[in-house]
TIMI-293376 format. One record per residue: residue number from 1; residue in one letter; x, z, y of N, C-alpha, C in turn. Coordinates in steps of 0.05 Angstrom, whole numbers, plus 32768, in hexadecimal, padded with zeros to 4 digits. Each point is the difference from the previous one (the first is absolute). Layout:
REM residues N
ATOM  num  residuo   nxx   nzz   nyy  caxx  cazz  cayy   cxx   czz   cyy
ATOM  NUM        a     X     Z     Y     X     Z     Y     X     Z     Y
...
REM end
This chain:
REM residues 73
ATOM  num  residuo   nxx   nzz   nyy  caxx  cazz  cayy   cxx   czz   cyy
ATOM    1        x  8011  8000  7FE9  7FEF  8000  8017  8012  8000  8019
ATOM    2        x  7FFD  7FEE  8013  8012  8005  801D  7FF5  800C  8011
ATOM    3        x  8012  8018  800B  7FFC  800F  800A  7FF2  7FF6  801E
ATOM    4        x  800C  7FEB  800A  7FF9  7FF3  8018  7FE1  7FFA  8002
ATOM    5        x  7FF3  7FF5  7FEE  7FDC  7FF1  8005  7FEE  801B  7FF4
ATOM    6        x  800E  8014  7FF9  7FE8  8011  7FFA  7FFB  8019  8009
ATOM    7        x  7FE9  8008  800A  7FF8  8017  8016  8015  8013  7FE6
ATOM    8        x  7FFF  8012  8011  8000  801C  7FF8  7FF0  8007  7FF0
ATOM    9        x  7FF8  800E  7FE1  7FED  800D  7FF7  8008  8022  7FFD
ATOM   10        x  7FE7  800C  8000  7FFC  801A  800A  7FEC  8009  7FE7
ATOM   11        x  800E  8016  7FF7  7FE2  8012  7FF2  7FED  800B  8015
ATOM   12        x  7FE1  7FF4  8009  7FF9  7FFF  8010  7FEB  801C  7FF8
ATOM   13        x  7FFB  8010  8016  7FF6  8018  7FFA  7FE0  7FFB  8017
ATOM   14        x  7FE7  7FFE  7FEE  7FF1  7FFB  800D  7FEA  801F  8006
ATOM   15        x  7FF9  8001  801C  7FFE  8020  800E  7FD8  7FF6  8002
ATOM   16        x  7FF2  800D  7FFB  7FE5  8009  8010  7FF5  801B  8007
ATOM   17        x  7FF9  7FFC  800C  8003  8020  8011  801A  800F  8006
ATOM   18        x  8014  7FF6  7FFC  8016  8013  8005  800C  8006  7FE0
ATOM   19        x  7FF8  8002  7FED  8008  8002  7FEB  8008  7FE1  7FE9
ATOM   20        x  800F  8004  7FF1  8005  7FE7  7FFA  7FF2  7FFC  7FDA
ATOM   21        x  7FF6  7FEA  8005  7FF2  7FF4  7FE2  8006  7FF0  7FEC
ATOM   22        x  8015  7FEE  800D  8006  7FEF  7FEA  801F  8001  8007
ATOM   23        x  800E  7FEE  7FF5  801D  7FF8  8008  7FFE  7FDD  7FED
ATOM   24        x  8006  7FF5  8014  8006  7FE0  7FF6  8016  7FF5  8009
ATOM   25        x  8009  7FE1  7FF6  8016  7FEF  8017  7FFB  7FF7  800E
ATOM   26        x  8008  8000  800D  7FF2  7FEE  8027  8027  7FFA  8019
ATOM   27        x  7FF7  7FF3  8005  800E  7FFF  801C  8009  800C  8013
ATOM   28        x  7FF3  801E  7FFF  7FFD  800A  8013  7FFF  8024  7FF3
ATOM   29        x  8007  8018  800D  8007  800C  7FEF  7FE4  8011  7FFB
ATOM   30        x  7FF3  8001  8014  7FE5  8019  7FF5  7FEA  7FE3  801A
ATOM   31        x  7FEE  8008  7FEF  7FE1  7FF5  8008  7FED  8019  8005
ATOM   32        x  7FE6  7FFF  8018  7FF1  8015  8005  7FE7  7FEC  8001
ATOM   33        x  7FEC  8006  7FF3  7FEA  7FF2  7FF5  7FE5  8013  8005
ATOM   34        x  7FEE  7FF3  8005  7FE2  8016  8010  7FEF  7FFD  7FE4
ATOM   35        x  800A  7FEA  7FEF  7FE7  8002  7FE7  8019  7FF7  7FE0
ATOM   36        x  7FF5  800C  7FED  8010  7FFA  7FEB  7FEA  800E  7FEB
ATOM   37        x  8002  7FFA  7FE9  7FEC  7FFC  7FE3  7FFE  801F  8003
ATOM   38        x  8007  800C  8002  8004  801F  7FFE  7FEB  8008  8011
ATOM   39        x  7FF9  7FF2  8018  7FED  8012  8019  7FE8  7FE7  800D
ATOM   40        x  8003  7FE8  7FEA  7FE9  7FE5  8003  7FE6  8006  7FEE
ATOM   41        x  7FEB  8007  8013  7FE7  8002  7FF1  7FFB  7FED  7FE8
ATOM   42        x  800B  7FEE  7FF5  7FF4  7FF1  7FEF  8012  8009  7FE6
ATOM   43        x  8016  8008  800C  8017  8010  7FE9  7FF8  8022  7FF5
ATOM   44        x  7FF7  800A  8018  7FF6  801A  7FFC  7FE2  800B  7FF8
ATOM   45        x  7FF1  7FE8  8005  7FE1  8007  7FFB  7FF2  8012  801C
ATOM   46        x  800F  8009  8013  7FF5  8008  8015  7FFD  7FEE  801A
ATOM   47        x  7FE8  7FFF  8003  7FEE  7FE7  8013  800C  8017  801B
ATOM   48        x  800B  7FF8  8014  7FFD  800A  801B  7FFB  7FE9  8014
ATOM   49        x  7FF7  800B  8013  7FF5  7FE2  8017  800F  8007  8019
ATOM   50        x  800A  7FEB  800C  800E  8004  8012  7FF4  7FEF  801E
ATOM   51        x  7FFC  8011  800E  7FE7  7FEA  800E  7FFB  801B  801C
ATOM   52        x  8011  7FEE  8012  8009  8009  8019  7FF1  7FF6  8018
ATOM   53        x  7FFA  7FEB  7FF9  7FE5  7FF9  8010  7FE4  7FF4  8001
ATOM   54        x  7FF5  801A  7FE8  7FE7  8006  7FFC  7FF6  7FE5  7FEF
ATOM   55        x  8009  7FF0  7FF6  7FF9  7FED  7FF5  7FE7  800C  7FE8
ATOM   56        x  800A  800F  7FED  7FED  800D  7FEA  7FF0  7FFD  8005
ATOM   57        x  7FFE  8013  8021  7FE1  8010  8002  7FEC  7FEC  8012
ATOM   58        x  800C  7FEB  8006  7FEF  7FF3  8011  7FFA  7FE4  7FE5
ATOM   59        x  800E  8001  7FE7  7FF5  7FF1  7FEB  7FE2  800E  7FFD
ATOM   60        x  8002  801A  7FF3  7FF3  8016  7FFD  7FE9  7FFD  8009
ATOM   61        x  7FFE  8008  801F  7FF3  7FF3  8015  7FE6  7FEF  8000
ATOM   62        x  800E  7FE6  7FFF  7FF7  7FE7  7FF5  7FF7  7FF8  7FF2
ATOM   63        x  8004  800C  7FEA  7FF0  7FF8  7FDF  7FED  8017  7FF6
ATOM   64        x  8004  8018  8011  7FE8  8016  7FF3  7FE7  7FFB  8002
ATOM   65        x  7FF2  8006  7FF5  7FDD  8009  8004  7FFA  7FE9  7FE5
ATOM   66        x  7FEE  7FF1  800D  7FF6  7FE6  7FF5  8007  7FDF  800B
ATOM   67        x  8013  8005  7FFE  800E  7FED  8006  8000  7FDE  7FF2
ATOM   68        x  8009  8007  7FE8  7FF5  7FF0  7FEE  7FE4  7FFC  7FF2
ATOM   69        x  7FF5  800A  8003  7FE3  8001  7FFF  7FF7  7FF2  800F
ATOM   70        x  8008  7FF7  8017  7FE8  7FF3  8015  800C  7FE2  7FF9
ATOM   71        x  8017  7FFB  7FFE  800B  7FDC  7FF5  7FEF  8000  7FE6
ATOM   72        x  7FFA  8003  7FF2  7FF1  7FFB  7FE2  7FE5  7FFC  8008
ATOM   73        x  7FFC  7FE0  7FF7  7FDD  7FF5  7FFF  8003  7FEF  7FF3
REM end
């Protein structure tokens, strides 16, 4: 391998929250990541909603009562 055409590799130490989860090779020596299988609702089974500007509740809103009831004839 020549030393000249190839990055640097690094045992790359990957951090969420401040604590570290995995260790892989990368380019670069540590990675900080906001989502990883460990803390992704679809990996963990816990549904959280993230919804900062009221989007939910104005779905919510919008579709309560009889809503669909009155389109049907």
């Amino acid at each position: 391998m020549k030393t000249e055409t190839h990055p640097k590799f690094f045992n790359c130490k990957v951090f969420h929250n401040g604590e570290v989860v995995m260790e892989v090779g990368a380019t670069v020596p540590e990675l900080h990541v906001e989502v990883w299988s460990g803390s992704h609702p679809f990996f963990t089974g816990r549904q959280a909603f993230v919804d900062a500007a009221g989007r939910v509740e104005k779905f919510q809103r919008k579709f309560q009562g009889n809503y669909f009831q009155a389109k049907k004839k």
